[in-house]
C-alpha positions as CSV (number, residue, x, y, z in Angstrom):
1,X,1.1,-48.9,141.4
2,X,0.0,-45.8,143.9
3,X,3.1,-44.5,143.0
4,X,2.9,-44.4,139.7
5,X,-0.7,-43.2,139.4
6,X,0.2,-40.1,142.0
7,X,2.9,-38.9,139.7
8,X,0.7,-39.5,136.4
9,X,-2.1,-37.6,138.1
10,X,0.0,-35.2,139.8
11,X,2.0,-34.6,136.1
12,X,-1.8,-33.8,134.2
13,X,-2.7,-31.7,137.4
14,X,0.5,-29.7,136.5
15,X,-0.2,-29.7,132.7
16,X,-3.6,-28.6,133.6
17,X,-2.2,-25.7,135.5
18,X,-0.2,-24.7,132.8
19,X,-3.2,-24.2,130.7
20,X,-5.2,-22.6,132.8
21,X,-3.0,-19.9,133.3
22,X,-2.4,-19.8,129.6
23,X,-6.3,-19.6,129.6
24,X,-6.2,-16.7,132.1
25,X,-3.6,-14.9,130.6
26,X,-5.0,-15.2,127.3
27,X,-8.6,-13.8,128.6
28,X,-6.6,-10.6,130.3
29,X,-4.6,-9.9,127.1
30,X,-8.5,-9.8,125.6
31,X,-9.6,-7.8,127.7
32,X,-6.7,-5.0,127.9
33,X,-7.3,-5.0,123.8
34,X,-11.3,-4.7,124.2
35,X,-12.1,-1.4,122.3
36,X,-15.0,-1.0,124.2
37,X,-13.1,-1.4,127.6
38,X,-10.7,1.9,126.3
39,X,-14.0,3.4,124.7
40,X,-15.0,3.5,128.5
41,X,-12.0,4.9,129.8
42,X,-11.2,7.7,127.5
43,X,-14.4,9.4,127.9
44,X,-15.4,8.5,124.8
45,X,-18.0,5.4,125.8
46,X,-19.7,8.0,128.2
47,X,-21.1,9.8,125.1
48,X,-22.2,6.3,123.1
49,X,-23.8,5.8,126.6
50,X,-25.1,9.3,126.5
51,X,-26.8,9.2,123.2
52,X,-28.0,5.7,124.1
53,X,-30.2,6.8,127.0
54,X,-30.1,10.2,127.6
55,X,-30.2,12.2,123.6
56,X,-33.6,12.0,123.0
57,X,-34.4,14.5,125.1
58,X,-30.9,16.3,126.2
59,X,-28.0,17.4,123.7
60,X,-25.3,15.2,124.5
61,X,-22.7,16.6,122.0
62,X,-21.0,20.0,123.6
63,X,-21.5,20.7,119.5
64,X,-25.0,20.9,119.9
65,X,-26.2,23.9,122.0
66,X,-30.0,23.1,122.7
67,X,-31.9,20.2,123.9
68,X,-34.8,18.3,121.8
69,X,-36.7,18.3,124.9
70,X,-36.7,22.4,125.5
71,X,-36.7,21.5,129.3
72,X,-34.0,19.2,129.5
73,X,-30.7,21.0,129.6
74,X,-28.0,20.3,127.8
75,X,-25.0,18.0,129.0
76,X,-22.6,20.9,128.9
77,X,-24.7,22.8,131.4
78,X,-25.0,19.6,133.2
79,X,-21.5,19.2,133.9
80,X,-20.7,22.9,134.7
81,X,-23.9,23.2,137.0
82,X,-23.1,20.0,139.2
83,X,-19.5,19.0,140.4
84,X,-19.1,14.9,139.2
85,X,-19.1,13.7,142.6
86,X,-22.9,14.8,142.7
87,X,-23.7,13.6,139.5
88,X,-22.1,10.3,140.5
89,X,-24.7,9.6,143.6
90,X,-27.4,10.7,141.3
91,X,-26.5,8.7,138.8
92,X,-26.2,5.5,141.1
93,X,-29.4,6.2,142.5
94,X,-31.1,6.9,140.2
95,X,-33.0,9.9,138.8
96,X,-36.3,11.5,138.9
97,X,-37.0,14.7,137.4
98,X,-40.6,16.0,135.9
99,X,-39.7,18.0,132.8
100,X,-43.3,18.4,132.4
101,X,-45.9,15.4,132.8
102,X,-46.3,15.2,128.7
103,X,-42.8,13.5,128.9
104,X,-41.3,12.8,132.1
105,X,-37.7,11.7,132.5
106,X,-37.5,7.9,132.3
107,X,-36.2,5.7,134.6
108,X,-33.1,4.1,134.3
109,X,-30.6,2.0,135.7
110,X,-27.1,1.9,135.0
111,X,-23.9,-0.4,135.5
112,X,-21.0,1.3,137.7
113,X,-18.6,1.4,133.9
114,X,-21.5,3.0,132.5
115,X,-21.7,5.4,135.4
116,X,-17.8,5.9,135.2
117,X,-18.2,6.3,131.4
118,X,-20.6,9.0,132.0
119,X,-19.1,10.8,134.9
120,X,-15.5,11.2,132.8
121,X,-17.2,12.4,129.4
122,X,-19.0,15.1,131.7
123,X,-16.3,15.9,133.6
124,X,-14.5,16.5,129.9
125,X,-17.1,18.6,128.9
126,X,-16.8,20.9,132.5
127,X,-13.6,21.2,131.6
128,X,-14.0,22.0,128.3
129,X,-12.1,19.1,126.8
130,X,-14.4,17.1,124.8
């Protein structure tokens, strides 16, 4: 009777093992497709992220040659000011610059894709791509 339960339970261990790595496989397919995962990587998800958070005050769009906020400075003079590396640290730590005191910059915190995303759209735009 062992016997025969240790090879029922080992055969619906083995099943389940079958499906979870038709589970897994099925969840990486997902994600490879995930428009929003290639959005991140071509560049193009750093500028959604861009006019998320930063376009009210900055001009995101290399179209777009002045800032709302006149102090802010545009993202193409961003990225050919600072080298991405630098933007990268800032970025991660966050930060903190007094336009003037009517509208400070905002605090923020972002995730390390939407630091990536960010990072590759301005390093596009220093190198005149986007």
């Amino acid at each position: 009777m062992c016997g025969m339960m240790a090879r029922i339970w080992r055969n619906e261990l083995e099943g389940k093992g079958v499906t979870m790595r038709a589970i897994w496989l099925v969840g990486v397919i997902a994600i490879a497709a995930n428009p929003v995962g290639k959005a991140f990587a071509s560049g193009e998800g750093g500028m959604a992220v861009a006019e998320r958070l930063c376009a009210e005050c900055h001009a995101v769009s290399p179209a777009v040659a002045e800032s709302p906020h006149p102090k802010a400075p545009p993202f193409v003079v961003i990225a050919k000011r600072w080298p991405p590396e630098y933007l990268a640290e800032a970025l991660a730590e966050g930060i903190v610059v007094a336009h003037d005191a009517a509208k400070p910059m905002p605090e923020f915190s972002l995730n390390h894709d939407e630091i990536d995303a960010l990072i590759d759209y301005l390093q596009g735009l220093r190198e005149g791509h986007r």
